[in-house]
N, C-alpha and C positions, 0 to 999 in steps of 0.2 A: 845549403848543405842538405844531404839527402836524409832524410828519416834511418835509413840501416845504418848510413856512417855515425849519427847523431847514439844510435845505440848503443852499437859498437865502441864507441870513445866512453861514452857516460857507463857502460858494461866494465870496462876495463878500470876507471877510476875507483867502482864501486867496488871490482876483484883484490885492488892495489890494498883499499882499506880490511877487508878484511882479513885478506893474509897477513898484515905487517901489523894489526893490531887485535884479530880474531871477534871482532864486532865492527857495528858502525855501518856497513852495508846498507841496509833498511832502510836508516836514518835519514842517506844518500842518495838512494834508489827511488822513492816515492815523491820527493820534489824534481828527480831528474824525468822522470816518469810523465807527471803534471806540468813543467814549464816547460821542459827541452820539445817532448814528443807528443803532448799535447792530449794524453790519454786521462780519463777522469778521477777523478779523489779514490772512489771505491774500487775500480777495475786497477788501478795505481797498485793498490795497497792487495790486490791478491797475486797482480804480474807481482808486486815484489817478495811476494810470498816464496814465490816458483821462484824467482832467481834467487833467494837466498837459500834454501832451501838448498839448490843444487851445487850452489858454491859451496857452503857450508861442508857438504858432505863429500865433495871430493877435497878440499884443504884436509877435513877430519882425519881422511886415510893418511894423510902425509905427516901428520904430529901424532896418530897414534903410532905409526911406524920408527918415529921418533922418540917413542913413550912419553909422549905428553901428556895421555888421556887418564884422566881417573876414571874409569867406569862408572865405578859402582856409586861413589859420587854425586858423580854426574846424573846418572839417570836417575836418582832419588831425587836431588835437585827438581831434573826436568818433569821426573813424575808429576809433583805436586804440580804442576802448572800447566797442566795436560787439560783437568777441569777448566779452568777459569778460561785457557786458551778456546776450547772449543765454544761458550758461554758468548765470548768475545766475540768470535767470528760468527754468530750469531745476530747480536749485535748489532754488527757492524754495516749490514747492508741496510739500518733500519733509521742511520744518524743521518742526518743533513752534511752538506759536503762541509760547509763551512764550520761546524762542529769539528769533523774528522782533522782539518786544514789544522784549524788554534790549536786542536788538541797537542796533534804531533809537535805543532810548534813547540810547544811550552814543554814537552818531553825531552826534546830535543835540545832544548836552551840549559833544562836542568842538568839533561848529563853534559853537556860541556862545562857547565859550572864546577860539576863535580871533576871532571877530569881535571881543570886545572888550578883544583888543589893538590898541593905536593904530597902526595904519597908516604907515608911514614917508612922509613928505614925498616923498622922488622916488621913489615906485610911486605915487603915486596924483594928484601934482599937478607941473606945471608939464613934465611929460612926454610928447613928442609920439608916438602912440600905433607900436608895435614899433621903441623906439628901443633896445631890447635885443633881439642878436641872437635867433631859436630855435634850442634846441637838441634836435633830431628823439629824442634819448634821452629825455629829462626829459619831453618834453609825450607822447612814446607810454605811460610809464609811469603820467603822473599822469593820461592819459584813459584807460590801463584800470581803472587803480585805479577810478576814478568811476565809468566802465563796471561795476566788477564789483557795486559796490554801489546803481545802478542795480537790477541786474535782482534782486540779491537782495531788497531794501529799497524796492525800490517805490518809490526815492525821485529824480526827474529830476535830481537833484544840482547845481542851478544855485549852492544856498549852500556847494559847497564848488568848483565850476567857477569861478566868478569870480574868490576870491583864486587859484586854479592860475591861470586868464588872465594876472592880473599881475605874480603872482611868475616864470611860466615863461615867457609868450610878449612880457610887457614891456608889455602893455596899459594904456593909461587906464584908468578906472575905467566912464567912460561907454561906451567900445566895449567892455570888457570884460563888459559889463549886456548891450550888445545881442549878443555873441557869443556869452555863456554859454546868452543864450536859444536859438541856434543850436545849441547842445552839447547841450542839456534836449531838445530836441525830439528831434533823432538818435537819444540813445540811449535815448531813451524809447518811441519804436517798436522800435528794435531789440529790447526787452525785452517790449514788447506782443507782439513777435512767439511768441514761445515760450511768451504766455500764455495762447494764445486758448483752450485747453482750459477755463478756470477764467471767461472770459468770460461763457460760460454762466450762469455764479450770479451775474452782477452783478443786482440792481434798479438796472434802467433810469429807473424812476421816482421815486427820488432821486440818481444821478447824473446825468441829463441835467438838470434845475435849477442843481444842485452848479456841471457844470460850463459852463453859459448866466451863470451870476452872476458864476463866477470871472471870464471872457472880460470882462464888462462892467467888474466891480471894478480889470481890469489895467487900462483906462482911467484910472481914475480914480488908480490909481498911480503914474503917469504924472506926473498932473496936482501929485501929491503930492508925490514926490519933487525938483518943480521950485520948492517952497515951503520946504521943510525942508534943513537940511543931513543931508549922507553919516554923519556920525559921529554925529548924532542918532539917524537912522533906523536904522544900522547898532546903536545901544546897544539900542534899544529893542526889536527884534527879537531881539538874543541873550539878553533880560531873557525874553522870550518860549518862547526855547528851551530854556533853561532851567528855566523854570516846567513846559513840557511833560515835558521829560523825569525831574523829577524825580515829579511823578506817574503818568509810565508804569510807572517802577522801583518806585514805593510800592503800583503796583497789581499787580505782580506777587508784590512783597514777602508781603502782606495777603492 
């Protein structure tokens, strides 16, 4: 199978997850990146910068058109993780592949852990959206935290932004999707920014497919997420992240 088809398909999986659960992308992207297309740990993790970055930002337009978006929020949120992102992407071209490999792994293992725990009744249903106070401590820490693994992980962090949305700022679920997209996009340039060095070695001609399919596929996540339930889609994802990360560990292991 050809390299642009191998994109193109792995573009479109990675577009499906984020439309339908407005994270998770990243997570997707950077082992699809490394096994499927054969590109390295670090060039991996900045291609998946750009393509989250660019899906992120056109779903964004479609849920704030929706009024999903908390702004102001959001971008307090994503402020505080602006530093720690650029810190990160720093960083990141200075760690060993195998470093970079476990880390994600073990990121990865924990937010599916966390996904499939069942959700408490009042964060996620019958709550009208910032009906719990914020608290300016809690959401700067938990957006650098995100921030920081951002820029190191190459990962836009929307799968672990959303449960912070609801646990800290008191979000719905649904404005929490179209926030978090708001927080992914942020700090997702803030960490492109200190990577343009490494830009340089991206192939253009498997991430510009990559990420034209993902754009599309958010569409269509959209459409998907409005057929299935939350807690369906949410299992079925962490089943996923989990599969990933235990053969990232296996290949490091081997």
């Amino acid at each position: 199978m050809s390299t642009v088809i191998l994109a193109l398909a792995a573009g479109a999986v990675i577009g499906l997850a984020l439309g339908a659960l407005g994270g998770g992308g990243s997570v997707l992207a950077v082992p699809a990146l490394i096994y499927l297309l054969g590109v390295t740990p670090v060039a991996a993790t900045t291609a998946s910068l750009v393509i989250v970055t660019l899906t992120c930002a056109a779903a964004l337009t479609a849920h704030a058109r929706d009024g999903h978006v908390r702004w102001r929020e959001g971008l307090v949120f994503a402020a505080a993780g602006i530093g720690p992102a650029l810190l990160g992407g720093a960083l990141a071209g200075h760690l060993p592949a195998a470093v970079l490999t476990v880390s994600f792994a073990v990121v990865a293992a924990g937010a599916a852990v966390r996904m499939l725990r069942p959700p408490s009744a009042g964060t996620l249903r019958g709550q009208p959206d910032g009906a719990v106070p914020v608290r300016p401590g809690r959401a700067a820490a938990a957006g650098a935290g995100l921030g920081g693994l951002t820029g190191v992980l190459g990962v836009g962090g929307g799968f672990l932004a959303v449960p912070a949305l609801v646990g800290v700022l008191g979000l719905r679920m649904r404005a929490a999707v179209g926030t978090g997209l708001l927080v992914v996009t942020v700090n997702s340039l803030a960490a492109l920014a200190m990577r343009t060095g490494t830009a340089d070695g991206l192939d253009w001609a498997v991430t510009g497919p990559f990420a034209g399919a993902a754009i599309l596929g958010a569409w269509d996540g959209r459409r998907l997420s409005a057929k299935l339930s939350g807690d369906t889609l949410r299992r079925a994802f962490a089943l996923v992240l989990l599969a990933v990360a235990g053969f990232m560990l296996l290949d490091v292991v081997v």
